[in-house]
BABA-12801 format. One record per residue (C-alpha): x, y, z; residue number from 1. Coordinates in steps of 0.25 Angstrom, whole numbers. Layout:
BEGIN
px py pz num
X Y Z NUM
...
% end
This chain:
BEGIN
px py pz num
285 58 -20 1
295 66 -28 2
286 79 -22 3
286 74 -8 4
300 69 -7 5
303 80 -14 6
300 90 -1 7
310 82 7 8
323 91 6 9
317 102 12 10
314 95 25 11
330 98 28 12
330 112 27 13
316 113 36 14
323 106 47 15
333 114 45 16
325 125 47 17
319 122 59 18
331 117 63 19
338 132 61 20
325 139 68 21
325 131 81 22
341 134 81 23
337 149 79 24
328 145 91 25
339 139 99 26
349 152 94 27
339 162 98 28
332 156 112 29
347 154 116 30
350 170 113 31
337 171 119 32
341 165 131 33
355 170 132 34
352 185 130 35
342 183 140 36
352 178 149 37
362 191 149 38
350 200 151 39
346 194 163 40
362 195 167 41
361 210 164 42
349 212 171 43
353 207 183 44
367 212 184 45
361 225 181 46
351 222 192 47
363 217 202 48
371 231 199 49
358 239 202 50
355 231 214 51
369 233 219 52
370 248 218 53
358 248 225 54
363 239 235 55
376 248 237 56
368 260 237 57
360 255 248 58
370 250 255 59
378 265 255 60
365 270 260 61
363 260 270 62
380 263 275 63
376 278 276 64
365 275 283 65
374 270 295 66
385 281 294 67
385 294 301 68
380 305 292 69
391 315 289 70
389 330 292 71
381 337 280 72
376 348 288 73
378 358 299 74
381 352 314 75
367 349 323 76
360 362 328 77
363 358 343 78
377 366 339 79
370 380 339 80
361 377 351 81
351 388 357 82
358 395 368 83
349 405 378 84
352 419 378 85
361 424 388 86
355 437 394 87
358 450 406 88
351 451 419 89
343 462 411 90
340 454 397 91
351 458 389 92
355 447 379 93
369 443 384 94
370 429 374 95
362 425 361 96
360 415 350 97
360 420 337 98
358 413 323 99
372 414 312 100
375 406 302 101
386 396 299 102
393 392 288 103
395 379 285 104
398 370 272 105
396 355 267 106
410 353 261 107
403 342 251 108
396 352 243 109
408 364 241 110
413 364 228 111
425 372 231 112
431 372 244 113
441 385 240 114
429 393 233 115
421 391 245 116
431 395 255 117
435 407 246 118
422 410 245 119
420 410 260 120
432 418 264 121
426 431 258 122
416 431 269 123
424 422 281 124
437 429 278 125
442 421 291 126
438 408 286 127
448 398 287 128
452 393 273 129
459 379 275 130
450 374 285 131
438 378 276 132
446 373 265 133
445 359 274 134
431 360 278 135
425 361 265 136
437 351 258 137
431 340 269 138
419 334 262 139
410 335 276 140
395 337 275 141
397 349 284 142
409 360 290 143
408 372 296 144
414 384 290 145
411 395 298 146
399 398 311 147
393 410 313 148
393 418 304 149
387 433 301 150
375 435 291 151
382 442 284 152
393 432 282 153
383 422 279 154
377 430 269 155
390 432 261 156
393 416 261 157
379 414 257 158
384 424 245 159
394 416 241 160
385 404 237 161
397 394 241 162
390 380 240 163
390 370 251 164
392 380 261 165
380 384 270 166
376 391 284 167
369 386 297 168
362 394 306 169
366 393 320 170
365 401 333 171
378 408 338 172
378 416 353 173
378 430 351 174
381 441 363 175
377 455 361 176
383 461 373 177
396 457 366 178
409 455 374 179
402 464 386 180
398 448 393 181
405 440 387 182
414 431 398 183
400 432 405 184
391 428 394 185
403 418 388 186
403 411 373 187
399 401 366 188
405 393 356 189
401 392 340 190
393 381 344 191
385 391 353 192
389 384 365 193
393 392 379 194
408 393 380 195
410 402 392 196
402 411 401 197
387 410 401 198
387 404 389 199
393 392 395 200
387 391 409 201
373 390 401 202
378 380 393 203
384 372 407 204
369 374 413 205
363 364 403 206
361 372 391 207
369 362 380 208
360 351 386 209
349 359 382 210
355 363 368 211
357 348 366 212
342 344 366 213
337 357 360 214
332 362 372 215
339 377 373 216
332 383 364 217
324 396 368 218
331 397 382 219
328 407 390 220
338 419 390 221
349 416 401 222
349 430 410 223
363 431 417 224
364 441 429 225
373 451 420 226
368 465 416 227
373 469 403 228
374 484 408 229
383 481 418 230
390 470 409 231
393 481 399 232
399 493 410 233
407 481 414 234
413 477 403 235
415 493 398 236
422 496 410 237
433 484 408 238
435 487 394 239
438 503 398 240
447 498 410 241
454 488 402 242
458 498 393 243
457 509 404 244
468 502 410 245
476 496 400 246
472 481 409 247
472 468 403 248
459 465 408 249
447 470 416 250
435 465 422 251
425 466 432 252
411 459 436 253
398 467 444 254
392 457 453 255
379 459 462 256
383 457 475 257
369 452 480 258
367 441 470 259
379 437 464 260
376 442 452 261
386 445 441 262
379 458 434 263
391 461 425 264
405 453 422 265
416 456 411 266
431 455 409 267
439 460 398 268
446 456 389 269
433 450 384 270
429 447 371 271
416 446 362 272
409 434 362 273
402 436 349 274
416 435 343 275
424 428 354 276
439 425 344 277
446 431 357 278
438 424 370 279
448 414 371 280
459 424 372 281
468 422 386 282
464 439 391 283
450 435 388 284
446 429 402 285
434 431 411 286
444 438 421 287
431 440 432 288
427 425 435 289
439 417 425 290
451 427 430 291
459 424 443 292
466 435 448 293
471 440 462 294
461 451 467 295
471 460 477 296
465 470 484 297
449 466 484 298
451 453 491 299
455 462 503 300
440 461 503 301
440 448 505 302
451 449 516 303
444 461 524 304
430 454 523 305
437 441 528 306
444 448 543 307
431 454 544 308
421 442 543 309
431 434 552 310
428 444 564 311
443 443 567 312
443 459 562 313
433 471 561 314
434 481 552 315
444 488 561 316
453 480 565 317
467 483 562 318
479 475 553 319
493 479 554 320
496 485 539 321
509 494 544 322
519 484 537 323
521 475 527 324
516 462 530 325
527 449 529 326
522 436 528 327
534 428 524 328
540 432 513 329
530 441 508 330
528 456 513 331
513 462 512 332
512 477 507 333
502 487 507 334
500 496 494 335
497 507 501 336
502 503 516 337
495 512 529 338
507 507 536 339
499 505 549 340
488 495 554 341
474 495 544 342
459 491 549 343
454 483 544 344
446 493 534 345
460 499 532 346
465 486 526 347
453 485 514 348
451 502 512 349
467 502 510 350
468 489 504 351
479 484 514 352
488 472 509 353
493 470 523 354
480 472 532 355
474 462 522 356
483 452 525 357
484 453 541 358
469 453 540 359
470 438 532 360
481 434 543 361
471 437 552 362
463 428 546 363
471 416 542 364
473 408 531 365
462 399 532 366
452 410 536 367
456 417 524 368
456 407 515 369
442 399 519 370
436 415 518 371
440 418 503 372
434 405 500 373
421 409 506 374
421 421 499 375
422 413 485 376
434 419 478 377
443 407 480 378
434 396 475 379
429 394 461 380
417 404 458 381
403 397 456 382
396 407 445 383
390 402 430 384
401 408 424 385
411 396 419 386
423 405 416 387
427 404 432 388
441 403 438 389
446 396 452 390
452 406 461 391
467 401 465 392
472 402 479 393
486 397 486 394
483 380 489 395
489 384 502 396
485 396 509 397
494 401 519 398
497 413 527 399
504 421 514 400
493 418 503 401
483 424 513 402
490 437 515 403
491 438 501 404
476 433 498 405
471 444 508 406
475 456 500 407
473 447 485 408
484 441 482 409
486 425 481 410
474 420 476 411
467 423 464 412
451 424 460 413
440 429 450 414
435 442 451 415
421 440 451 416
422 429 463 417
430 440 471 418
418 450 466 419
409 439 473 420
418 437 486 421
418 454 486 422
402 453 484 423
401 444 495 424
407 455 506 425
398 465 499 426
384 460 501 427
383 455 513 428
393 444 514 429
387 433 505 430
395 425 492 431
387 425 481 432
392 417 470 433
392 426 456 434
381 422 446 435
379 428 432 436
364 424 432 437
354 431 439 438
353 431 454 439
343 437 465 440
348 440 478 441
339 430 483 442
346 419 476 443
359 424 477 444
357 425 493 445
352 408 491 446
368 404 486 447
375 415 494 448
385 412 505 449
388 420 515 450
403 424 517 451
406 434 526 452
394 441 536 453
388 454 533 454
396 462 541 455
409 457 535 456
401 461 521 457
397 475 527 458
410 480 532 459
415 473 517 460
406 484 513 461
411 496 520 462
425 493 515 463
423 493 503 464
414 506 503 465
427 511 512 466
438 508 500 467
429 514 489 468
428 528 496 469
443 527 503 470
451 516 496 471
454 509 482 472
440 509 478 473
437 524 475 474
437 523 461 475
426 512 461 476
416 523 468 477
402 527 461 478
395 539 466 479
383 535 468 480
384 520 469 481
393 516 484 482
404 508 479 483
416 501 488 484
424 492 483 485
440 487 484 486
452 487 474 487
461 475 471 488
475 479 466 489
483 463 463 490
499 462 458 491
495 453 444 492
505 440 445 493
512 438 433 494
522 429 430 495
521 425 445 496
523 437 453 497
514 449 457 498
519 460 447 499
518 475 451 500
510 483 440 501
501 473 435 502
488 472 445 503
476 463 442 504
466 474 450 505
451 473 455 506
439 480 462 507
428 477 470 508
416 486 471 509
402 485 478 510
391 494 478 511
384 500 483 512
391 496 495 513
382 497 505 514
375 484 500 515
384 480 488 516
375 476 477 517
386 474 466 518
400 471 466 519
411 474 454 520
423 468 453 521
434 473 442 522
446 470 439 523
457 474 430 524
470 466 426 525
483 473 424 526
478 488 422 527
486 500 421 528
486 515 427 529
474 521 419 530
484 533 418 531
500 536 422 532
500 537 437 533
487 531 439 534
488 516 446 535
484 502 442 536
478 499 454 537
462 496 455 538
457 505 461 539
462 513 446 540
455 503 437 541
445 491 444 542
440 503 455 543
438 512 442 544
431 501 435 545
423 497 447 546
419 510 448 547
415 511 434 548
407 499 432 549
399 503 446 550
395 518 439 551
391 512 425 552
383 500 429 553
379 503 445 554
364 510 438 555
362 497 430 556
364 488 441 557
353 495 449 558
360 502 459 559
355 515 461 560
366 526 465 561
366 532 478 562
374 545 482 563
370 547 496 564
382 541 504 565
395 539 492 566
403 530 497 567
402 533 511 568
408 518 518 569
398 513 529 570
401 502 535 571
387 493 536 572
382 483 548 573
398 480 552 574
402 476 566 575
% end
């Protein structure tokens, strides 16, 4: 009992034992727990922050997906489209596209906007620094710097090894014949679209339609009706009489008289359209179909063919040219007056102011009027070329602005529609509108209008054959090739008033002349005396150039020289 009871105290420290190890339990399971818990936390907010960069990262990209994106590269290809080459009546390349590079940069990616522009003006010494500066400073995906370059200036940048600038190949026109065509052939612009001249009629027929949906690609050459060979005289000769005659311009177009074709055009000033920094200046001017001018003396063509066709006059009947002529305050003279009563042939060989203008008072004002408007060179010319001016004429016509008109004065045209209206009493008496595309006869005889009757045209003929060997238009003869023609001597207005010493001068020449087929018109503005004591008239100058333009080029527009009757006038058919 003393053993048993004995074991009784240590029951205490066993309950409290156990007592102490399910607390240690409680303690533990509850730290247990409790850590448990903040891990949880963690791992869900850690969860949550992913989930939300996701979510914002999805959502940027899903925003960008509806935005526009911005430029990072060169503009679409449809800028550079194919254009055709523009060629001569005989093959010769006139236009063409040819690959060159251009520079561009991606202003994001320059490290140094000055070093890059510094850089860069050791080989573009013309480049523009603070509108570089700008581009590259802009932070675009893409900017031009500069367009067409040369190789070798493409090779030099590629040397400098400036990051975030690179090159795009494009296609740029290029014109081997130089300034020689250019107001005929015309421009386009960096983008290699047609500015002017043929360039911008090809792209008026359709041609950036078919650019826009990829379908002018490998066109076939476009053949114009020009001849390079003649183009080159033509333009040689202006440049030599321009300086020849110390003129401010020259110019002058060869035109078939049968078809309408225009075989060779140029005015000069010009300029090259290869490097075209001066086309836009106010001398450089199509003077042949842009240019308005009063024509003098060679729209006594126009008058002479007019009293004839109206069968109120033959060839010789006679007009009172002793006097002056006064028609109201105004007093017509002659240059060089006869003092006595001319034929009809008299007036035109001698170039009479007055005879011209009785033969329009025959006529009247309507008559007259109503007959240059047949003849074209009063209305707005129809040809491909876009560079074309509207001829100018009194609202009012009366009994004055017809005595004027007759001998050239009062109204004003383009050379080459007088060069048509001349063409038209050459060949027979048929208007043919001028065309710088090929033309056969046939065709051209399918949009012809007759204007005056054959025998009108075949006494037209004999005149002008009549001025070359007796009058003005001596110094246009060719041996070999029968040339006629008529000069045109026009006060220039200035400030206006017709002032003395400044003539805006022209000729018209046909050959051969028994059956015309080609017809030169040149002009020349404000020349002077090719030497002291020589005059400024045309039959010095356009008759010269005429005259020189016929010899060079006559060969290579197929007309074969014939020496057996020079310049001998027969008058042809004429009743």
């Amino acid at each position: 009992m003393t053993g048993t009871f004995g074991r009784l105290p240590r029951l205490p420290r066993l309950l409290r034992r156990k007592n102490m190890t399910d607390d240690n339990a409680i303690v533990v399971d509850g730290a247990r727990k409790a850590g448990g818990g903040r891990i949880r936390t963690r791992v869900i907010m850690t969860m949550s922050v992913f989930l939300l960069i996701y979510a914002a990262i999805a959502g940027r990209l899903a925003w960008l997906g509806f935005q526009d994106p911005e430029a990072s590269g060169p503009p679409p290809s449809r800028v550079t489209a194919s254009r055709p080459d523009i060629v001569d009546r005989n093959g010769e390349v006139l236009a063409t596209d040819i690959k060159t590079a251009s520079l561009f940069a991606e202003p994001r990616h320059i490290v140094d906007a000055d070093e890059a522009i510094e850089k860069l003006s050791t080989v573009l010494p013309e480049i523009d620094y603070e509108q570089t500066y700008h581009k590259l400073k802009s932070g675009a995906g893409f900017v031009w710097l500069q367009r067409q370059l040369t190789p070798k200036q493409q090779a030099e940048i590629l040397r400098l090894g400036i990051p975030g600038i690179g090159f795009r190949t494009e296609k740029r026109r290029f014109y081997p014949a130089g300034s020689t065509a250019a107001y005929v052939v015309g421009l386009t612009n960096i983008d290699n679209k047609g500015i002017s001249g043929m360039e911008k009629y090809l792209d008026d027929q359709g041609l950036t339609d078919l650019q826009e949906v990829g379908l002018a690609r490998d066109m076939a050459p476009v053949r114009l009706s020009i001849d390079l060979r003649v183009q080159h005289v033509v333009h040689d000769e202006l440049l030599a009489s321009m300086q020849r005659y110390q003129a401010l311009a020259a110019g002058a177009v060869v035109l078939n008289a049968k078809t309408g074709e225009v075989m060779a055009m140029a005015s000069v000033p010009d300029f090259d359209p290869n490097n075209p920094y001066n086309a836009q200046d106010k001398d450089r001017l199509n003077r042949m179909s842009a240019g308005l001018y009063e024509m003098g003396s060679t729209f006594k063509s126009f008058t002479t063919a007019m009293v004839l066709d109206s069968g109120q006059a033959t060839i010789n009947t006679m007009f009172d040219a002793s006097r002056p002529l006064r028609i109201g305050r105004q007093t017509i003279h002659d240059y060089h007056g006869k003092g006595r009563p001319l034929s009809v042939e008299e007036v035109f060989v001698y170039s009479s102011n007055i005879g011209s203008a009785r033969e329009a008072m025959l006529i009247g004002v309507d008559g007259h009027r109503e007959f240059l408007h047949r003849l074209g060179v009063l209305g707005r010319m129809k040809t491909e070329l876009p560079e074309v001016a509207t001829p100018t004429e009194p609202k009012t016509w009366k009994q004055i602005n017809s005595v004027t008109i007759a001998f050239g004065h009062g109204v004003s045209t383009t050379p080459l529609q007088t060069a048509v209206g001349c063409a038209a009493l050459m060949n027979g008496g048929f208007l043919i509108e001028p065309t710088f595309l090929p033309r056969t006869a046939a065709q051209a005889m399918e949009v012809a209008k007759r204007v005056v009757s054959e025998n009108t045209s075949s006494a037209m003929r004999y005149l002008y054959a009549l001025t070359a060997e007796r009058g003005s238009g001596r110094n246009a003869r060719v041996p070999g090739y029968r040339v006629g023609g008529k000069t045109g001597t026009a006060e220039k207005v200035i400030n206006g008033r017709y002032s003395k010493g400044h003539n805006f001068n022209t000729f018209v020449a046909a050959f051969p002349i028994d059956d015309p087929e080609y017809v030169v018109f040149t002009i020349v503005d404000d020349p002077k005396p090719e030497k002291p004591g020589m005059g400024a008239t045309a039959a010095s100058n356009a008759g010269v150039m005429a005259g020189n333009i016929i010899r060079r080029s006559a060969a290579m527009l197929g007309v074969e020289p014939d020496f057996s009757h020079e310049n001998t006038a027969t008058l042809v058919s004429y009743q």
